[in-house]
N, C-alpha and C positions, 0 to 999 in steps of 0.2 A: 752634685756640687757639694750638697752636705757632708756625704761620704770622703771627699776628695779632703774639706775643710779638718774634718774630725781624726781622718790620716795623717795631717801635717802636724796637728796638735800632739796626738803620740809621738810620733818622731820626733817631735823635736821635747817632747818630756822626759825621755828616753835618753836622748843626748845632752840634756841640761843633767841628768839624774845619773851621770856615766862617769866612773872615775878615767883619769887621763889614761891610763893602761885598755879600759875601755873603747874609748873614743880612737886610741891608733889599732883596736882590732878592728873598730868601725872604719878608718880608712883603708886598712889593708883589705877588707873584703869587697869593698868600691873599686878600690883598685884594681883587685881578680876580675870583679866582673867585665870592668873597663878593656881591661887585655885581654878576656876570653872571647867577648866581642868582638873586636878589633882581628883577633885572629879566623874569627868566621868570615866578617867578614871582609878580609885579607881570600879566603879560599871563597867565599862567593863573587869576588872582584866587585863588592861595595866601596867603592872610591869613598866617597863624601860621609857615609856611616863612617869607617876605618878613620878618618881624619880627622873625627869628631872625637870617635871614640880614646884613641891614643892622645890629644890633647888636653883629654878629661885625664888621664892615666898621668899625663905630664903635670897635669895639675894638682895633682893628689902627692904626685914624690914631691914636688916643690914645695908642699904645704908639709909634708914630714918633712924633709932638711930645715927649711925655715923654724919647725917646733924644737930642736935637738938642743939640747942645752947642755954645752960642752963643761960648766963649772960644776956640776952635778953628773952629767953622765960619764967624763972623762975619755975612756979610753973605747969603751962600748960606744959612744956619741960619735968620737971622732971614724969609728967602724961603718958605725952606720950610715954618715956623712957620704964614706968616699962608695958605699955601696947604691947610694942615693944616686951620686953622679954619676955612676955606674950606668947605673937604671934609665938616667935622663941621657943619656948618649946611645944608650940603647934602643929606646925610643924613637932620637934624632934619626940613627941610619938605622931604623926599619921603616920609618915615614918615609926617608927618601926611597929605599930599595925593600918595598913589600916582602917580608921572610916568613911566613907561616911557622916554617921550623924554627929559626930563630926566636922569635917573638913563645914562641912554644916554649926554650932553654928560661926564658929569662922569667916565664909564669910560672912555673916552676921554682926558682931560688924565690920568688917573691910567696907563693906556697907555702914554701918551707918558714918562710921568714913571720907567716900570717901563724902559722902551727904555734911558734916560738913565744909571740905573741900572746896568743890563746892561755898557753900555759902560765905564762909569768898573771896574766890578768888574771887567773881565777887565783893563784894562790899567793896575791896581795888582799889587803883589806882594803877593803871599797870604801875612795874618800873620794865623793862627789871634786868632779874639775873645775877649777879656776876658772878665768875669763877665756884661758887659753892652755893648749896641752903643752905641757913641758915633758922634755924628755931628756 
């Protein structure tokens, strides 16, 4: 229980200590995980894991489009937006219609998009985040 306690401390000092470019690598890699899972188990025929997992996955795009801040991010913001919806529709009909390959295409652009990410965050200067990530 101590261990469990002293783990939550770091994470979250970790995350208070994370400039915003930080914190959406940190979601984008939640996210991988979210839909790597999802797609196992989608191929072990985990119903109720799979439903969990995609809903966490659905919850993390929501929480990126909700952060996107079109007066600053402009035209990249407004990209990312419609690739967001992209992703939550995505989601929608693979919940309904189980697609292993599908769900496979779409871990993938989000991959790509975690990469993208990665980069832009190591070569900004590190300014601890706000109450909340803007983007």
């Amino acid at each position: 229980m101590r261990n469990a306690t002293g783990i939550a401390a770091y994470r979250q000092t970790s995350v208070l200590g994370s400039s915003r470019e930080q914190l959406v690598v940190l979601m984008y890699e939640h996210l991988l995980a979210s839909l790597r899972r999802a797609g196992q188990q989608i191929r072990d025929g985990d119903i109720e894991g799979r439903v969990t997992s995609m809903a966490r996955a659905s919850d993390i795009i929501t929480e990126l489009l909700a952060t996107l801040d079109f007066d600053r991010g402009g035209d990249i913001a407004s990209r990312l937006s419609a690739l967001y919806a992209y992703f939550l529709n995505e989601i929608s009909q693979i919940s309904r219609r189980p697609d292993a390959e599908r769900l496979e295409r779409m871990t993938a652009l989000v991959a790509s998009l975690h990469e993208s990410w990665v980069a832009a965050a190591s070569a900004t200067e590190p300014q601890p985040a706000e109450s909340g990530v803007v983007i």
